[in-house]
NUMI-207150 format. One record per residue: x, y, z of N, C-alpha, C in turn; residue in one letter. Coordinates in steps of 0.1 Angstrom, whole numbers, plus 2048, in hexadecimal, padded with zeros to 3 digits. Example, Ala and Ser with C-alpha at 12.3 -4.5 7.8 and 13.67 -1.06 7.14 Angstrom:
REM residues 2
8847C784E87B7D384E8847DF84Ea/8807EA8478897F584788180084Fs/
END
This chain:
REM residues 490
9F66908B29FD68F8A69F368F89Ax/9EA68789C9DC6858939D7692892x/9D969C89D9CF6A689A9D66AE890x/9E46AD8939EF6BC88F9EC6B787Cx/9EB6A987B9EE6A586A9E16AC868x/9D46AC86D9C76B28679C66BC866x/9CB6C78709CC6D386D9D76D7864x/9DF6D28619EB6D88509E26D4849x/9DC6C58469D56C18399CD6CD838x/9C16D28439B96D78429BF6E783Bx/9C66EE8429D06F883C9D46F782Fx/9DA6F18299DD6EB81B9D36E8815x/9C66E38159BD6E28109B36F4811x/9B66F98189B27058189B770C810x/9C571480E9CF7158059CF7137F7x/9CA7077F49C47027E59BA70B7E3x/9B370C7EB9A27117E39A571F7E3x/9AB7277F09AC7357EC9B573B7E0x/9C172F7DC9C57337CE9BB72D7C3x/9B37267C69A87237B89A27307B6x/99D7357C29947427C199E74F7BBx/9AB7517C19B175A7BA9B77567AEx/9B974A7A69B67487989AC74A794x/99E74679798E74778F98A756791x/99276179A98A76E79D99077778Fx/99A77678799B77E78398F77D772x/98F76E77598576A76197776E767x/974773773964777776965783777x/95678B77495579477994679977Ex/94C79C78B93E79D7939307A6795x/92D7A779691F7AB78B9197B179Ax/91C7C57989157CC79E9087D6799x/8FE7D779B8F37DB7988F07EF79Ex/8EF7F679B8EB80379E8DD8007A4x/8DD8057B38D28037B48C18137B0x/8CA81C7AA8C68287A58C5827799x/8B58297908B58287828AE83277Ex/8B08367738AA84676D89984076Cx/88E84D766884845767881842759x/87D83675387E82F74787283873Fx/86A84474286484B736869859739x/86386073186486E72E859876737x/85E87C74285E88474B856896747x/84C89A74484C8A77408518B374Ax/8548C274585E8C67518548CB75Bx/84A8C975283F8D376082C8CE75Cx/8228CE7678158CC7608128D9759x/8088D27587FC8E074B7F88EA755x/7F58E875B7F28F37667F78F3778x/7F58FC77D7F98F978C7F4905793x/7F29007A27ED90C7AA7F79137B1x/7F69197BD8009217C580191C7D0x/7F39157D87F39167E67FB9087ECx/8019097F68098FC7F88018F4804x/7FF8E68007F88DE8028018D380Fx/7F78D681A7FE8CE82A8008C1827x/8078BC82D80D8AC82B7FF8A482Ax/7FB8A88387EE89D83A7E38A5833x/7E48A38237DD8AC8187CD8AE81Dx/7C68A58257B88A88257B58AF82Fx/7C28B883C7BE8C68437BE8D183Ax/7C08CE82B7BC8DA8237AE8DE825x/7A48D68237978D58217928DC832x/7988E18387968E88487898DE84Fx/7878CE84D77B8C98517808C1859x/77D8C586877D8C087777E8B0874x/76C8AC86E76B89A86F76F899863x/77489D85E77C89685178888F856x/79289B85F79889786379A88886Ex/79188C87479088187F78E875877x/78687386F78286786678F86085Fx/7968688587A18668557AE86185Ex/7AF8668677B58638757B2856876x/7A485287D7A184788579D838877x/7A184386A7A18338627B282E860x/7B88388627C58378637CA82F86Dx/7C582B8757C58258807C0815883x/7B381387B7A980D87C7AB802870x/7A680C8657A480085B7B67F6857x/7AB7EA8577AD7DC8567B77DA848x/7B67E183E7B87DF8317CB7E8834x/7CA7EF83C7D67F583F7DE7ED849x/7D77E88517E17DE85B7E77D4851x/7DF7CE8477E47C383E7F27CA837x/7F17D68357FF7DB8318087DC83Bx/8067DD84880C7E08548157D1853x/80D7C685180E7BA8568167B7848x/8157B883E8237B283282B7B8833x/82C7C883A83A7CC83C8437C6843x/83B7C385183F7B38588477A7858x/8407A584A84479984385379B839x/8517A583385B7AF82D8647B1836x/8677B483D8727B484B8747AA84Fx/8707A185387279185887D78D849x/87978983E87F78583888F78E836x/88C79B8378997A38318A579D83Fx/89D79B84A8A67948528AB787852x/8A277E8488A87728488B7777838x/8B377A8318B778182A8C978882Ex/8C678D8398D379483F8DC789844x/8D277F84B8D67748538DF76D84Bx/8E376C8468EB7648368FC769839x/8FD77783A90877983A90F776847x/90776E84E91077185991275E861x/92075886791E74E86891374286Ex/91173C86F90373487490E72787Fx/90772788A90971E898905716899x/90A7088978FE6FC89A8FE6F88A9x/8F76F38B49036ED8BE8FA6DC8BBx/9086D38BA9036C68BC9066BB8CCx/8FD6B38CD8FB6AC8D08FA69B8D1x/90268F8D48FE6848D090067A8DAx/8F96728DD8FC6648E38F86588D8x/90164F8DB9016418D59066348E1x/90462C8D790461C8E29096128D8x/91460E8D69176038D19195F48D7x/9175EB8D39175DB8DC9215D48CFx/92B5CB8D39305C18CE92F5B68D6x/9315AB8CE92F5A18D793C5938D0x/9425918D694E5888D594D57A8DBx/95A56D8D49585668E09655638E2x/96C5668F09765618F99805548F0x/98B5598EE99454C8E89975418F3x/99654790099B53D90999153590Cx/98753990F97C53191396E52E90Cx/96E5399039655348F895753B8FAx/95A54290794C54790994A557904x/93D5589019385648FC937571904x/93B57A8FD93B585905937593900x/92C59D90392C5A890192F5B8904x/9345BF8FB93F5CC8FB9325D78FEx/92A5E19049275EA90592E5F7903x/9316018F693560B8F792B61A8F8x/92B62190192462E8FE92E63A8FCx/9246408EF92F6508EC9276568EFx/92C6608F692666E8F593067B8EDx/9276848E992A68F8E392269A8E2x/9266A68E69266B78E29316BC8D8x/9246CA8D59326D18CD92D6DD8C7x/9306E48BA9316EE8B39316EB8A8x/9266EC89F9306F089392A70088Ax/93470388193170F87F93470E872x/92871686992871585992972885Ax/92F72984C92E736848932734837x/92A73D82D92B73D82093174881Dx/93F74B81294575881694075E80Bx/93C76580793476D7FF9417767F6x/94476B7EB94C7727E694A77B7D7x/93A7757D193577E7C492C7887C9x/92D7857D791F7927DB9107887D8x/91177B7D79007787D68F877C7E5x/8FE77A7F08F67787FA8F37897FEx/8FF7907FE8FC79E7FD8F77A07F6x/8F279E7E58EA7A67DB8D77A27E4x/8D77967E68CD78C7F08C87937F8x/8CD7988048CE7A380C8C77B080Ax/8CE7B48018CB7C47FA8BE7C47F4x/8B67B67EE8AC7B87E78A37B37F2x/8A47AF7FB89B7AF8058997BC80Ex/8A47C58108A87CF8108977D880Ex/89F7DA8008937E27FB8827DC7F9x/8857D37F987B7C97F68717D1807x/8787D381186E7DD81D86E7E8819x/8777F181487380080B86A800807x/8657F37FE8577F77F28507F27FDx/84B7E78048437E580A83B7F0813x/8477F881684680182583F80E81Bx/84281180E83B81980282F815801x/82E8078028218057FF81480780Ax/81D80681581580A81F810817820x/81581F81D80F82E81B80783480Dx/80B82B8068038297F97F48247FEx/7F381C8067E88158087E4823814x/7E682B81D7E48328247DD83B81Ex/7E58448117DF8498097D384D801x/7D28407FF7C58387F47BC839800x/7C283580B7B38318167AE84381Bx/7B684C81B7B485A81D7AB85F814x/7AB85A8077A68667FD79785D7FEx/79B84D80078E8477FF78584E80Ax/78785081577F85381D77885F81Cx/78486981A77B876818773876810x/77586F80176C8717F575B86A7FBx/75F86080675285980774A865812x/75486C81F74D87682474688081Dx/74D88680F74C88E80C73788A804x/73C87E80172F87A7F772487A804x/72687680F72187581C71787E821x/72188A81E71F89B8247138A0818x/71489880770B8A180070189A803x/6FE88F8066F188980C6E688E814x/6F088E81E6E989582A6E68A5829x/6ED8AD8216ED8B881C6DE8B6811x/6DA8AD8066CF8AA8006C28A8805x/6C88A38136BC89C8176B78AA81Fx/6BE8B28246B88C282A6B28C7820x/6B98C78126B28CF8076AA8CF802x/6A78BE80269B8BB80168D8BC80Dx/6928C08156838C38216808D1820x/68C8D981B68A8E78166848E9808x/6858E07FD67A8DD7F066C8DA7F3x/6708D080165E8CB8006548DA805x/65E8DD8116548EB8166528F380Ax/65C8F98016529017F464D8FA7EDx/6488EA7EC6418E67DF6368E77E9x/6338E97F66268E07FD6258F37FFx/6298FF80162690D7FE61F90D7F1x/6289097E862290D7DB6139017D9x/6118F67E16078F17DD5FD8F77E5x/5FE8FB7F15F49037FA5F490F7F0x/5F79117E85F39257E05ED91C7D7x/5F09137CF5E290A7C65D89077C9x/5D79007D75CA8FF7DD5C290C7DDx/5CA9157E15BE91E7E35BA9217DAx/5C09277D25BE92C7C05B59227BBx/5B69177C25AC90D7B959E90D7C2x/59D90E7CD5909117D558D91C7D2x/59292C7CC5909347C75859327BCx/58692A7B55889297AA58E93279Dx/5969307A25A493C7975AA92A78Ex/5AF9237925B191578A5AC90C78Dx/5AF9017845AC8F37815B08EC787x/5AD8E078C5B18D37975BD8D178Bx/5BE8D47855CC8CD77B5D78D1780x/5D98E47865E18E87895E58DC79Ax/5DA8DC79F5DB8D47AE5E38CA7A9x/5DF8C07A45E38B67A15F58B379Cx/5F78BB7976048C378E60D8C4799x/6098CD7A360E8D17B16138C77B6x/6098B97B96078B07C36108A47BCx/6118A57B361989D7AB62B89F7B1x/62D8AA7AB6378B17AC6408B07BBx/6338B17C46388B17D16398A47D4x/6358997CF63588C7D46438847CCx/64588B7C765188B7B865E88E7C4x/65C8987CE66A89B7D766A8927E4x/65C88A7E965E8867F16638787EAx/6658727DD6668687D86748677DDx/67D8737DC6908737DB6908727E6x/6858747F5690872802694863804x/68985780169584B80269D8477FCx/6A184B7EE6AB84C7E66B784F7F1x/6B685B7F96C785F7F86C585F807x/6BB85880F6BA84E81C6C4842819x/6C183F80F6C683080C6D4834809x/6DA83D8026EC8408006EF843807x/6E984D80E6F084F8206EF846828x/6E783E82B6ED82F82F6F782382Dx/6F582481D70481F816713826819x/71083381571C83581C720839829x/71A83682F71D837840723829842x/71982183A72381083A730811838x/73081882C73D81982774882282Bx/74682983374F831840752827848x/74882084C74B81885975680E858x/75480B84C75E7FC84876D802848x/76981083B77781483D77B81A84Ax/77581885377B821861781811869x/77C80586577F7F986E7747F887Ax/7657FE8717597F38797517EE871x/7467EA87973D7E38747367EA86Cx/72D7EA8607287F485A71C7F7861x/7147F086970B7F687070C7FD87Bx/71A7FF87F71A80088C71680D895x/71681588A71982488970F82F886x/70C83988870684387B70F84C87Ex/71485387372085C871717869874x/71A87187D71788088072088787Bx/71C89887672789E87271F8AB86Ax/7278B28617258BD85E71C8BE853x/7138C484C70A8BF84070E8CB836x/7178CC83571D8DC8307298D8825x/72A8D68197358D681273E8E1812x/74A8DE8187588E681975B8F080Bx/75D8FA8107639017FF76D8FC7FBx/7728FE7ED77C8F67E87899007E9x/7958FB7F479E8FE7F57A99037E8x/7B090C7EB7BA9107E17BF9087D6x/7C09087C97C59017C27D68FD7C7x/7D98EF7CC7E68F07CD7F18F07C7x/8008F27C880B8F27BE80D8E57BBx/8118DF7B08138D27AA81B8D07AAx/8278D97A98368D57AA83A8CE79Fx/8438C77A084A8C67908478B7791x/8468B178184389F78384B894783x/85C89C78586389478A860890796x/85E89E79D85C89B7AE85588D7B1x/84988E7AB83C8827AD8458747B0x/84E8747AA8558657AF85F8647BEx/8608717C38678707D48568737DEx/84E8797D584187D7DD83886C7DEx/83486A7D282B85E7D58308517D8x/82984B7E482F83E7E582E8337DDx/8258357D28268257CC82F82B7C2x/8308387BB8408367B584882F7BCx/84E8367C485B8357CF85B81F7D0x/8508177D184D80A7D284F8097C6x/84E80C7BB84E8077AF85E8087ACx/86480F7AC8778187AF87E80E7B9x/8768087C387E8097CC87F7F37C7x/8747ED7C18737E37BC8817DD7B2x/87C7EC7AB8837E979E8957EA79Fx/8977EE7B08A47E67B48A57E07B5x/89E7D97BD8A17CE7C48A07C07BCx/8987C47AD8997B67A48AA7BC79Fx/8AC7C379F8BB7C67958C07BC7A2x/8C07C27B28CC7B67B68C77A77B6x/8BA7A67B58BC7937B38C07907A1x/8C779679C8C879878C8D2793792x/8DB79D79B8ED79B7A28E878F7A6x/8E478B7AD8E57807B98E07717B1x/8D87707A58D676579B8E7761797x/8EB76E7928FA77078C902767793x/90676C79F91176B7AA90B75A7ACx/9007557AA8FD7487AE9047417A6x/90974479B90C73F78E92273A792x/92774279993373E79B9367337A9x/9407327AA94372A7B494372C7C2x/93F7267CC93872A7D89427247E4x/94A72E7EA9547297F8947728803x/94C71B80D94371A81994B71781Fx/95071C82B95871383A94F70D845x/95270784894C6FE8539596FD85Fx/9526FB8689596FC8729546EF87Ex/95B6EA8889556E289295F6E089Cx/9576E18A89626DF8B49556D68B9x/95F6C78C09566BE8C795D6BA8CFx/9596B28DD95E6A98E595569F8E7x/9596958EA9546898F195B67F8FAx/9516778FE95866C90394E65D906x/95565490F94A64891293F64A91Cx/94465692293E65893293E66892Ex/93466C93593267493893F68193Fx/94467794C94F67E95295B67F945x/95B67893B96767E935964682927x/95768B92995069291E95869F919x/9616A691F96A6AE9209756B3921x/97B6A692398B6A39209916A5915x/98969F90798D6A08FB9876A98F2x/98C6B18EC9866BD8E49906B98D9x/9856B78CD9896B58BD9816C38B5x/98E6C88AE98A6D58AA98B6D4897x/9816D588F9856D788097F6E3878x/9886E186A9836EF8649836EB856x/9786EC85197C6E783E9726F2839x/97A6F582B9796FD8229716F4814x/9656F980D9606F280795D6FA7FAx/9646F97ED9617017E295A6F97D9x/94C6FF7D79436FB7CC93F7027C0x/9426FC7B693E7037A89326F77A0x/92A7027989226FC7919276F7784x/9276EB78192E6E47739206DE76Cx/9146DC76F90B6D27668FC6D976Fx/8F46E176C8E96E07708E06E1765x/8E16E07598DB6DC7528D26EB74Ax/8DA6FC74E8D570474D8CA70B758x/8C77077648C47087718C3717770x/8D57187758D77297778D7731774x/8D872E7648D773775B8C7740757x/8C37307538B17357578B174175Fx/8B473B76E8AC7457788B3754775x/8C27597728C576376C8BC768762x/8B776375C8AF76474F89F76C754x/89E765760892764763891773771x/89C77777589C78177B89F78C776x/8A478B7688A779576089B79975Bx/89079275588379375087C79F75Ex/87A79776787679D77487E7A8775x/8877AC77388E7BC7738897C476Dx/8897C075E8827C47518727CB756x/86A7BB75B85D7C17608597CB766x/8657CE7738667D977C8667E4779x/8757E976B8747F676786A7F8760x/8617EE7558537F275284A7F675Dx/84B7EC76483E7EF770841800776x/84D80677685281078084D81A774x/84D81876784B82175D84382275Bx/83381C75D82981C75B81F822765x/82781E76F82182877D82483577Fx/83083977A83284677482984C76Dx/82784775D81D85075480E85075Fx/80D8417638018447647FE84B774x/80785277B80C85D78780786777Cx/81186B77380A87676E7FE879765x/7F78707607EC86E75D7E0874768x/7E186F7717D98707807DC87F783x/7E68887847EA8937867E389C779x/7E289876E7E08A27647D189F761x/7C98927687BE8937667B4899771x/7BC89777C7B48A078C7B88AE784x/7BC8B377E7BE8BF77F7B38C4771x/7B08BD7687AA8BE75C79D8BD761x/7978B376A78A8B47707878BB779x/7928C378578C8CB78C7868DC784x/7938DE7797918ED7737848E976Ax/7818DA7657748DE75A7698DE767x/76A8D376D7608D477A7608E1783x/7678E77827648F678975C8FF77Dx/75F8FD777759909768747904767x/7458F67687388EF7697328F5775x/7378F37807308F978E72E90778Ex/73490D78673391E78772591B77Dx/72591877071B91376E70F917774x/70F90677A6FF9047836FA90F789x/70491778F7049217A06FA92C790x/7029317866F893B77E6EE93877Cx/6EF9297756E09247726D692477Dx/6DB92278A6D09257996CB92D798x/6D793C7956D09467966C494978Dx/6C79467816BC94C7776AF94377Bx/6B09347806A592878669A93178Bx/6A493A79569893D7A769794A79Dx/69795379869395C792689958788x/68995078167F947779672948780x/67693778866D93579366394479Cx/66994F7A066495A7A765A961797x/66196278E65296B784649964780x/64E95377C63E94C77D63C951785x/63D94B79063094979C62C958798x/63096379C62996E79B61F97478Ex/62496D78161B96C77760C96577Ax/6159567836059527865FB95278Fx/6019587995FB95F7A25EF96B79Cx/5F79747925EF97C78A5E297A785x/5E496C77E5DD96577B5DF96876Ax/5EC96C7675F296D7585F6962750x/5F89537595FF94D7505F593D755x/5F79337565F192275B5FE921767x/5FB91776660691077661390A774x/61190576361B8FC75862790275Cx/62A91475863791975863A919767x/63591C77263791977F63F90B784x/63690177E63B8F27856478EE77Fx/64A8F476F6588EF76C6668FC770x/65B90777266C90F77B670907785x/6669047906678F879C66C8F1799x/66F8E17916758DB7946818DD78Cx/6808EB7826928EA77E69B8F378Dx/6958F879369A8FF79C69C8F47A5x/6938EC7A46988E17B36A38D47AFx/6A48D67A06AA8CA7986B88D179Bx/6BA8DC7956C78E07966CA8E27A5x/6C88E37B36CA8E77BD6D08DE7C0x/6CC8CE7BF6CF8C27C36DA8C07B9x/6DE8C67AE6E98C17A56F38CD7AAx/6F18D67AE6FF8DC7B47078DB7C2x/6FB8D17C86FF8CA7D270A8BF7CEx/7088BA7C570D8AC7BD7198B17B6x/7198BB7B07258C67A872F8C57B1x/72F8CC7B97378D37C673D8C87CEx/7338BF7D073E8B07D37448A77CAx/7408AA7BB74C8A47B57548AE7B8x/7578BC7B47638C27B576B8C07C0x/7658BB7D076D8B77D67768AA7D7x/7718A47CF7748937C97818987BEx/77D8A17B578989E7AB79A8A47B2x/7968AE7C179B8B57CA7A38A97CFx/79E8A57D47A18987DC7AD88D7D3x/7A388C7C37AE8867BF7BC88E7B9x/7BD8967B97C58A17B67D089E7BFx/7CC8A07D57D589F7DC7DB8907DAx/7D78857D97D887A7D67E78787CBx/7E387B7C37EB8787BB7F98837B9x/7F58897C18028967C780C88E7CDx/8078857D580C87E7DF80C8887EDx/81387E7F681388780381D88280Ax/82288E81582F88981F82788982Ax/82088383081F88383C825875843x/82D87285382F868858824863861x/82685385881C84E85A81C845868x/81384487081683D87E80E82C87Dx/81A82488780F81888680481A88Bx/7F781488D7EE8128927F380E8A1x/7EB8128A97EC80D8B67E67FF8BBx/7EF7F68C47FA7FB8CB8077FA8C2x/80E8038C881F8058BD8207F88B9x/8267F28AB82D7E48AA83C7EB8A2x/83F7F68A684B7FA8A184F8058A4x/85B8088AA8618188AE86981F8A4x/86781A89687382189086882087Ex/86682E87986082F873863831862x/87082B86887E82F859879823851x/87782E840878823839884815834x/89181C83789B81883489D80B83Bx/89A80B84D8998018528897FF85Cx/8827FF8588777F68628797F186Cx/8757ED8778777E78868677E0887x/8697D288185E7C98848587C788Cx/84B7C18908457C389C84A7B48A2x/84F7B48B28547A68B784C7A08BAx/
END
């Protein structure tokens, strides 16, 4: 009989609150957010210039260089600085699940023993006496919050995306680590490329000083000419530890970005700078925001503050919770299961007094929205900034290297009529030693030319962006490579 009155009360008390809610639903209105937003600047319809040739996902098999490749590969794999992105995507998933975990009911199971003693005394005989009672109890109980403004859903959806950008940023960071490497191979390759061209300088300055010597034991010149020579020549062996010492540095600096030790290694490979690949198509600069990932992270942010905008909001109205509990007990054990007591109460909360609390925080996610579409608009200009300046440095930096390559020519043509004037014995040694070292000055600077233009190349594909799918590092911590949903590592 006790039970049947708690369940009507309970019923009737339910009944109340779902007509409070269908009185209070129609004076609200619930606050849905687009999670698609135009992009907050001005867009131009096309760059200043563009090429023809179409450029492969994994943009640095343009450059047709075997260990470039590989290097790139095995940092993709390796470096440390990219697992750290592997590893907050992680974290970014872990939460979007606690996050999900909200909409759905929560299970407690309880537990309890107790021990009560009374102690009385006897009317008949006066003597004292004590009552031992023990309870035991199991049971259930079960909470669930019904999500009736959408906060826990808006909750949800910004953790949501909140792995979109992250999972963006992981390829952002891939990216960066791609161009970094090549640029440091590339500086690598002119090194080792210098340091050949320089053992090929010293053999003509130690030629040209052997044709002084003799001229000078001739006596056709002056020990000044020798001297001049010897200078000169000691002047080229001065640069081989110079660019000993950079090719060491950046062998370090391969290593690190490859995920070793910087000494661990010396990098072998080709000493040959790659020709510079086709100018590629740039495509239009709307595109650059589905192509690059830290757009796409900046876009995909600047949702996800709109829904905790919703989800501040929805905090703001009144909050249904049901609770639920099914228990038995008893004194003993053996009649732990006899009795099953079952309840269900309905619990409607509104905010009347927090002293401006939730309002603030509305206030304060709305700001952070604000931030976002700046932040997404800034990454834009400065997307296209990076696209219109890789392209501004490679065409003046190509016009400069055609340059040098003339200026060589007229150098060794220089250099060939001295000598032969002084050989003649038409002219002193003076016009001789300065064709030499503008010929050997410029050789070493179109070395240095030719790898920046592979640098501004590099940042060109960069800021193009790229599709390639990106793999975890081994061993797998995930089988599903979708940005939409991630599969955390267990």
């Amino acid at each position: 009989m006790a039970a049947s009155i708690r369940s009507n009360t309970m019923r009737s008390g339910l009944s109340v609150l779902i007509l409070a809610l269908l009185v209070w639903t129609p004076a609200c209105v619930l606050i849905t957010l687009a999670e698609e937003r135009p992009v907050p600047v001005e867009v131009p319809e096309k760059f200043t210039t563009t090429g023809k040739a179409k450029v492969p996902d994994r943009w640095w098999e343009a450059f047709q260089d075997e260990d470039l490749s590989r290097l790139v590969t095995e940092a993709l794999g390796r470096n440390l600085d990219l697992k750290v992105a592997w590893s907050r995507l992680d974290q970014a998933a872990a939460l979007a699940r606690q996050a999900g975990a909200a909409e759905l009911p929560e299970v407690e199971a309880l537990a309890g023993y107790g021990i009560s003693r009374a102690k009385a005394r006897s009317p008949i005989n006066g003597e004292r006496s004590t009552d031992t009672v023990k309870d035991y109890l199991v049971g259930l109980q079960v909470a669930y919050e019904v999500d009736i403004w959408g906060r826990i859903r808006s909750t949800r959806k910004a953790a949501d995306l909140d792995v979109r950008a992250t999972k963006a940023d992981v390829m952002s960071t891939a990216m960066m680590l791609a161009s970094r490497v090549a640029a440091a191979w590339y500086q690598l390759v002119q090194q080792k490329a210098s340091l050949e061209l320089l053992d090929r300088q010293l053999e003509v300055s130690r030629t040209l000083l052997d044709l002084v010597e003799m001229r000078f034991k001739q006596g056709s010149v002056s020990a000044v000419d020798v001297l001049q020579q010897r200078r000169q020549l000691e002047a080229v062996e001065a640069e081989i530890p110079l660019f000993r010492m950079r090719e060491s540095l950046l062998e370090h600096q391969l290593a690190v970005l490859l995920g070793h030790p910087p000494a661990r290694q010396t990098l072998e490979g080709h000493r040959t700078l790659p020709a510079l690949p086709p100018r590629p198509a740039t495509g239009l600069p709307a595109d650059l925001v589905r192509r690059r990932p830290d757009l796409r992270a900046a876009h995909v942010r600047m949702a996800a503050a709109d829904q905790r905008v919703a989800a501040s909001i929805a905090d703001r109205f009144p909050a249904l919770r049901l609770t639920g509990r099914l228990e038995t007990g008893g004194s003993n054990t053996r009649d732990l299961f006899d009795l099953w007591l079952a309840g269900l109460a309905a619990n409607l909360t509104a905010p009347v007094l927090d002293h401006g609390r939730r309002a603030a925080e509305v206030d304060r996610n709305r700001a952070v929205a604000e931030e976002r579409l700046h932040q997404f608009g800034q990454a834009v200009l400065t997307a296209l900034q990076e696209v219109e300046d890789a392209l501004v440095q490679e065409s003046r930096q190509g016009q400069y290297a055609e340059n040098i390559t003339r200026r060589l020519d007229l150098a060794r043509e220089e250099l060939r009529r001295s000598r032969e004037r002084y050989v003649n014995g038409a002219t002193d040694y003076l016009p001789v030693l300065g064709a030499i070292q503008g010929l050997q000055q410029l050789e070493r600077q179109e070395l240095e030319e030719k790898r920046k233009l592979l640098e501004y190349r590099i940042d060109l594909y960069r800021a193009l962006g790229g599709g390639w799918t990106l793999e975890r590092p081994s061993p797998p911590d995930t089988d599903d490579d979708d940005t939409e949903n991630p599969k955390p590592r267990s």
